[in-house]
C-alpha positions in Angstrom: 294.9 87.3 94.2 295.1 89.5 91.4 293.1 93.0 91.4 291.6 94.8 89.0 293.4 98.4 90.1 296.5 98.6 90.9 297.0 99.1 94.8 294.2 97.2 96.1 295.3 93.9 98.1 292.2 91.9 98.0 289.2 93.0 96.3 285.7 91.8 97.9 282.1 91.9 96.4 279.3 90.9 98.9 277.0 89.2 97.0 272.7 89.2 98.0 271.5 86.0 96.8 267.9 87.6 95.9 269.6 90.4 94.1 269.4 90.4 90.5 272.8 91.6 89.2 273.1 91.3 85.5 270.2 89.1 85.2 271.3 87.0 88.1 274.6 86.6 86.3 276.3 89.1 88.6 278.1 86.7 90.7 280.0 84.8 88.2 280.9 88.4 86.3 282.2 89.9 89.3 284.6 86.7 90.2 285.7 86.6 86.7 287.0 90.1 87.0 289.0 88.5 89.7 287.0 89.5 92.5 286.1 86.8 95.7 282.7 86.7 96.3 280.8 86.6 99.6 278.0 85.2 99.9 275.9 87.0 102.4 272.4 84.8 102.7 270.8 87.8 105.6 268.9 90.6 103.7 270.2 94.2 103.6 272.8 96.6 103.0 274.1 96.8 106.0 274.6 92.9 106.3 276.6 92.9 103.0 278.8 95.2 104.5 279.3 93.7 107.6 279.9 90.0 105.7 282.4 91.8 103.5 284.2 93.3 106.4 284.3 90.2 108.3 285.9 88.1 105.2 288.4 91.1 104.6 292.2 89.8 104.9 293.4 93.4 104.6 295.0 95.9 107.2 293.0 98.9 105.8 289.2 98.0 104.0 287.3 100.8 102.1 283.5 100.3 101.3 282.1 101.4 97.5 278.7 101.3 95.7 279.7 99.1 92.7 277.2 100.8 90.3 279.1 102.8 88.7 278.6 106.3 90.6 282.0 106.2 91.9 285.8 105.4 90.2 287.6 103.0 91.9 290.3 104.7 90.8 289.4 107.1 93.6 290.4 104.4 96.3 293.9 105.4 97.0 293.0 108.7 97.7 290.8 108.1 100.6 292.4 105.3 102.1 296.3 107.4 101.7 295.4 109.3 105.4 294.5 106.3 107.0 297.4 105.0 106.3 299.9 107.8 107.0 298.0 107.8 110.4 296.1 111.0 109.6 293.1 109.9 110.1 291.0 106.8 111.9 287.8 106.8 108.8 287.9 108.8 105.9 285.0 109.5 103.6 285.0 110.3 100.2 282.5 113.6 100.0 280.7 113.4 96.3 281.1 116.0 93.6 278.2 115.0 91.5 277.8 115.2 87.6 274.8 116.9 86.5 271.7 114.2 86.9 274.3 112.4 89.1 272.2 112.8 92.5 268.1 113.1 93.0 267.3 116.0 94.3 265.2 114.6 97.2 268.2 111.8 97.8 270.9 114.9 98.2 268.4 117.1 100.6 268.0 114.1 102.2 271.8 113.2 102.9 272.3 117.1 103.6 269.9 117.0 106.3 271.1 113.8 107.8 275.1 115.3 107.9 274.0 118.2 110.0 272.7 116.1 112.5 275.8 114.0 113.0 277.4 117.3 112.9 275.1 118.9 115.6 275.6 115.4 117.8 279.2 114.6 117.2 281.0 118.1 116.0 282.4 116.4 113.3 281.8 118.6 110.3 281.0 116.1 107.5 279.3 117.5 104.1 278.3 114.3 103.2 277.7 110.2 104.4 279.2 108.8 100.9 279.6 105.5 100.6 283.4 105.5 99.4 284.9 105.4 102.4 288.2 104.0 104.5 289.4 102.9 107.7 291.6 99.9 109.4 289.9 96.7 109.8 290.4 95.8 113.3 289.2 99.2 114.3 286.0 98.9 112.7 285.1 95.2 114.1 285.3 96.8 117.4 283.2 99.6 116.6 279.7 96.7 116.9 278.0 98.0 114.2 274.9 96.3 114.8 272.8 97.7 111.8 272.3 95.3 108.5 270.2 97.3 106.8 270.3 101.3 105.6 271.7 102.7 108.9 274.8 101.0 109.2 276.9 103.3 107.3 275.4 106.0 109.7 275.9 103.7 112.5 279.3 104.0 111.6 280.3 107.5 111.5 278.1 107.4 115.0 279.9 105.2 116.4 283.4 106.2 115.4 282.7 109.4 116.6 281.4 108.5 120.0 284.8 106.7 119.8 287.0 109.7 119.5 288.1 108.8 115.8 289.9 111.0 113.8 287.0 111.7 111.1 287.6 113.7 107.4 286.3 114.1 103.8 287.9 114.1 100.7 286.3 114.8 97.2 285.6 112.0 94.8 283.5 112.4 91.6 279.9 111.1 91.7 278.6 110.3 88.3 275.2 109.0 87.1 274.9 105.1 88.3 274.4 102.3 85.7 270.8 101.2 85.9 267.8 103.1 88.6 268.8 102.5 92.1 265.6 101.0 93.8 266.9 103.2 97.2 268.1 107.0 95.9 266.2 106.5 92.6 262.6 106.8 94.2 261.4 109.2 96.9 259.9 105.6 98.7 263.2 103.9 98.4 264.9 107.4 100.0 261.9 107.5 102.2 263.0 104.0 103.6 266.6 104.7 103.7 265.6 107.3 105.8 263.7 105.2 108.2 266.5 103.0 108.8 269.1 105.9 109.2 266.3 107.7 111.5 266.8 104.1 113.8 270.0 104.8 114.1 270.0 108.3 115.3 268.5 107.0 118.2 
């Protein structure tokens, strides 16, 4: 199919059927843009991810908020050491813009990377949500998560695995539209629940 950036293979939008995108017209945007939609009926972030992982065709998948926080142009960049064998999952560790990040939203991720730090060693700044690794691999990690805690879940798991785990910087600018998740302290305040779960 043809992809809106160059160097992407197949590009995926996992689509929440009680989401709102665009006043519900986010869908039919998003496959006119020459996207392929998948339909994921289960509520929660985590289930979107694990639909569009499942209905990925591609060697390598990377995962990417599609609000317009982070450039897609970015991709290449943190998928390149996963596939020169560098690296089994690569994340992309933000550089925000000024009013990019909540304060309570960044203390929040801070304080969550030291503890995968303190339980894993691996010395991660941050748990973005651009991030790269090889299909196959990533099935057979059994993320069982579908809501907030799966990207943590993740990095847990990958690390319990022995994978090769690094950072690279990617911008982080101010999202289109208020998140209902970072943009609150009670939408953080959940997101932290869910990644609290998976700390478990």
């Amino acid at each position: 199919m043809s992809a809106p950036f160059h160097g992407l293979e197949q590009l995926l939008i996992a689509w929440l059927p009680h989401q709102r995108w665009f006043g519900g017209k986010g869908r039919e945007i998003a496959a006119a843009h020459g996207a392929t939609v998948v339909v994921e009926q289960r509520r929660g972030f985590g289930a979107a991810c694990a639909a569009g992982l499942e209905a990925a065709e591609a060697e390598i998948v990377c995962f990417m908020d599609c609000d317009g926080s982070l450039d897609p142009q970015e991709v290449p960049k943190v998928v390149e050491p996963v596939a020169a064998g560098a690296s089994d999952l690569v994340l992309g560790a933000r550089r925000p813009e000024r009013g990019s990040w909540a304060l309570h939203a960044r203390l929040a991720n801070r304080a969550l990377a030291l503890e995968v730090r303190r339980r894993s060693g691996v010395a991660l700044t941050d748990l973005g949500p651009m991030r790269a690794a090889r299909r196959e691999r990533l099935l057979s990690l059994g993320i069982r998560d579908r809501r907030f805690g799966w990207p943590l879940e993740m990095v847990l798991r990958a690390a319990e695995s022995g994978w090769r785990i690094d950072e690279v910087d990617v911008a982080y600018r101010p999202r289109v539209g208020r998140s209902k998740v970072t943009g609150t302290v009670r939408g953080t305040a959940r997101t932290m629940g869910d990644m609290a779960r998976a700390l478990r």
